[in-house]
C-alpha positions in Angstrom: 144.2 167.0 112.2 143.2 163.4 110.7 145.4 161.3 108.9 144.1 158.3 107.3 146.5 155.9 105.8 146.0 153.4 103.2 148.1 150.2 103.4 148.9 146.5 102.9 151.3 146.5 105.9 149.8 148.5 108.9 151.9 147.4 111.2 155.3 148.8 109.6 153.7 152.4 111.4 153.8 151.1 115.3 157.6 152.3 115.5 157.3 155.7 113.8 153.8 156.3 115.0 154.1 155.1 119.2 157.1 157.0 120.2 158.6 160.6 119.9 156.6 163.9 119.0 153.7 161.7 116.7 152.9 159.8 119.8 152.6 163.2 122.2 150.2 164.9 119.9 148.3 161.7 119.3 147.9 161.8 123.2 147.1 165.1 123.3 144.2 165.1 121.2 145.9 167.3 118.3 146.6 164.7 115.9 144.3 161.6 114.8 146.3 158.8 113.0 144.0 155.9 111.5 145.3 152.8 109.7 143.4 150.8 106.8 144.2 147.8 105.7 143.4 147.6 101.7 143.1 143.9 102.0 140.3 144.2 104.3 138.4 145.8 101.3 139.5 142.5 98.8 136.3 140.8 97.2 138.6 137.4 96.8 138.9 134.7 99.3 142.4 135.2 99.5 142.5 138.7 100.0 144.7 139.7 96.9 145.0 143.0 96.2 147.4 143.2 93.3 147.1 141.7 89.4 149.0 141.2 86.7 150.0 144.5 84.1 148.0 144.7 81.4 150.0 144.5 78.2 152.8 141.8 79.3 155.2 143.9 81.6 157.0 142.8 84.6 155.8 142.7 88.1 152.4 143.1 89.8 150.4 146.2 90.3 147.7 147.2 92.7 144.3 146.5 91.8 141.6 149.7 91.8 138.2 148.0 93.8 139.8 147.4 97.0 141.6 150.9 97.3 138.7 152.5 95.5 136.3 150.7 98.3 138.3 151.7 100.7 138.3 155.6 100.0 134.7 155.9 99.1 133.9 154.5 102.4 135.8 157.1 104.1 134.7 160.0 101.9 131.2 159.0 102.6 131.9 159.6 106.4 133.8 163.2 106.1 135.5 165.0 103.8 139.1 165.3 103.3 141.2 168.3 102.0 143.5 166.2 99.9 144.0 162.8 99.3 148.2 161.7 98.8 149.4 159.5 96.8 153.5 158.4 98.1 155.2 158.2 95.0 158.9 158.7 93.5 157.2 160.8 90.8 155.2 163.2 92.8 156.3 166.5 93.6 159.0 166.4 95.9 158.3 167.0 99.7 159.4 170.0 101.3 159.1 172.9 104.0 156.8 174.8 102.3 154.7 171.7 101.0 154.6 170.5 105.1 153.7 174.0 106.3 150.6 173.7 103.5 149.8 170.8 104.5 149.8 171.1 108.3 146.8 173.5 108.0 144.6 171.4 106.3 142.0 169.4 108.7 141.7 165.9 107.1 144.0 164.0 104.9 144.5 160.1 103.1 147.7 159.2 102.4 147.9 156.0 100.1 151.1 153.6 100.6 151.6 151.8 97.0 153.4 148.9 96.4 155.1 146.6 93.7 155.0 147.8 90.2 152.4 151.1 91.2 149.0 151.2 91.8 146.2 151.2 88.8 146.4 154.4 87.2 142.6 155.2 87.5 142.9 155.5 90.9 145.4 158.3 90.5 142.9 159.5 87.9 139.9 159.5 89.7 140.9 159.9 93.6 144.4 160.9 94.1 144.5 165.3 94.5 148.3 165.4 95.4 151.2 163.0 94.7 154.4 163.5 96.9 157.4 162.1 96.8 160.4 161.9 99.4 163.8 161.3 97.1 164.5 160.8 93.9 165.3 156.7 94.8 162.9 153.9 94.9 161.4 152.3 98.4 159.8 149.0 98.5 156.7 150.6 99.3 155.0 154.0 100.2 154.9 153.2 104.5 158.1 154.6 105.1 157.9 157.9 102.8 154.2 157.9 104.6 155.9 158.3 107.9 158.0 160.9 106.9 155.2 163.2 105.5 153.5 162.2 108.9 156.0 163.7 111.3 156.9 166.5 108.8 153.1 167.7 108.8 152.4 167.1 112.4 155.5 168.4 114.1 154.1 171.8 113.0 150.8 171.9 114.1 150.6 174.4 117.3 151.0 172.7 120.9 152.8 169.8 119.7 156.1 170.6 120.3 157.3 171.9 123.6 159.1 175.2 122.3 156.8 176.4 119.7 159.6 178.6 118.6 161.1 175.7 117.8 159.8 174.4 114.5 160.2 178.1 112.8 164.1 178.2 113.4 164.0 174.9 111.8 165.9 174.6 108.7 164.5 175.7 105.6 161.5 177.9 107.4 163.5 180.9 105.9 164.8 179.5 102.8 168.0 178.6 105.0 169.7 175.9 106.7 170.1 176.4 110.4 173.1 177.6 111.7 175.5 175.4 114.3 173.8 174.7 117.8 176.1 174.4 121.1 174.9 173.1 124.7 176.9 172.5 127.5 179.9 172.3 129.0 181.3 175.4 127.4 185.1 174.1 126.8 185.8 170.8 126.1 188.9 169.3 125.3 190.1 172.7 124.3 186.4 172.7 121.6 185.0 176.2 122.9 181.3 177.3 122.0 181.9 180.8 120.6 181.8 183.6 122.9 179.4 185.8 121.0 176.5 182.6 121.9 177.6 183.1 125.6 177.6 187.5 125.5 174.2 187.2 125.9 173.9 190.3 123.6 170.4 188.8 121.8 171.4 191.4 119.1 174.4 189.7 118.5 173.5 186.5 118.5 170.8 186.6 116.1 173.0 188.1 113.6 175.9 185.5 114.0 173.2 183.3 113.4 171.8 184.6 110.1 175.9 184.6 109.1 176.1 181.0 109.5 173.1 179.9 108.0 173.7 182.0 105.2 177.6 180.9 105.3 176.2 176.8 105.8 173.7 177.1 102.6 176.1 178.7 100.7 178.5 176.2 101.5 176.3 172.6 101.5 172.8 173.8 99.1 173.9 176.2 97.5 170.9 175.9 95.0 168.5 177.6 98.1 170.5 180.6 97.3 169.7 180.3 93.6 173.4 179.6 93.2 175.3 177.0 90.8 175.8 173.4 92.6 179.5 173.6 91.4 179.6 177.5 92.6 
């Protein structure tokens, strides 16, 4: 997979991007993560990339020719299976929007900032607009980061237990169930015995239980249930 991603601040992604799970499938060869700075693309002297709103309101917004430049240019050299806009009004990320996604091949992710980008960008480039939270960031790098991992954790090879990712919460429409590691007792806190039987029957039923018991009792709403039930 290729991710190429669209930004005024590249340097907010060495953190996310260097360590952890990104960085081992980067250095396996099953992930490619490019940065692009849009003020590289800027026609001005001083590299602006944002203008005043037409029609008096507040704030600035960024401009289309530099972001447009910039997306052309990497259309022309392959194609891309969707290009993401990071927005608070795009549909809202989730399990089955990461699965989706993970199988795709090549993907743009555009980080706005200030008061939006021009709208004939999302007009004319933009095939999918996500969103993180229903709350406001100062800019799209950080929800861009979080569709990252989401994505790339998935893709086969990356993690070290492959199992791993499918008993992740929400795969099944559930959260996951408690977890319990060594020792056994402490203070008096046991792990219960049924994870210790080593009955694999067992176990995987107690499991179901408690994610069913967890949803119910924290998201309700997976279950198609009231909030307030």
């Amino acid at each position: 997979m290729r991710i190429d991603i669209l930004t005024i601040f590249p340097e907010m992604f060495q953190g996310p991007f260097t360590e952890s799970i990104i960085k081992r499938a980067v250095s396996k060869g099953l992930a490619e993560i490019h940065l692009h700075n849009i003020r590289d693309y800027a026609t001005n002297k001083h590299r602006n990339v944002d203008d005043y709103v037409y029609g008096g309101s507040a704030g600035m917004v960024m401009m289309v020719q530099p972001i447009a430049d910039c997306i052309d240019k990497l259309k022309s050299e392959r194609d891309y299976d969707e290009v993401i806009f990071l927005t608070p009004d795009g549909e809202m990320l989730n399990q089955h929007l990461a699965n989706r996604l993970s199988l795709k091949g090549n993907l743009i992710f555009l980080c706005g900032h200030y008061k939006g980008i021009d709208e004939r960008i999302r007009e004319h480039y933009i095939t999918l607009e996500v969103s993180i939270g229903d709350y406001v960031l100062s800019g799209g790098e950080l929800a861009a980061a979080v569709l990252a991992d989401s994505i790339i954790r998935l893709i086969p090879g990356v993690l070290s237990d492959e199992t791993s990712a499918l008993s992740d919460s929400f795969q099944d429409g559930l959260l996951s169930p408690p977890v319990y590691t060594r020792p056994a007792d402490y203070k008096g806190w046991k792990v219960p015995e049924v994870l210790l039987s080593g009955n694999e029957k067992e176990i995987v039923h107690w499991n179901y239980l408690k994610s069913l018991e967890r949803t119910r009792q924290r998201r309700p709403g997976l279950l198609g249930e009231s909030e307030d039930h």
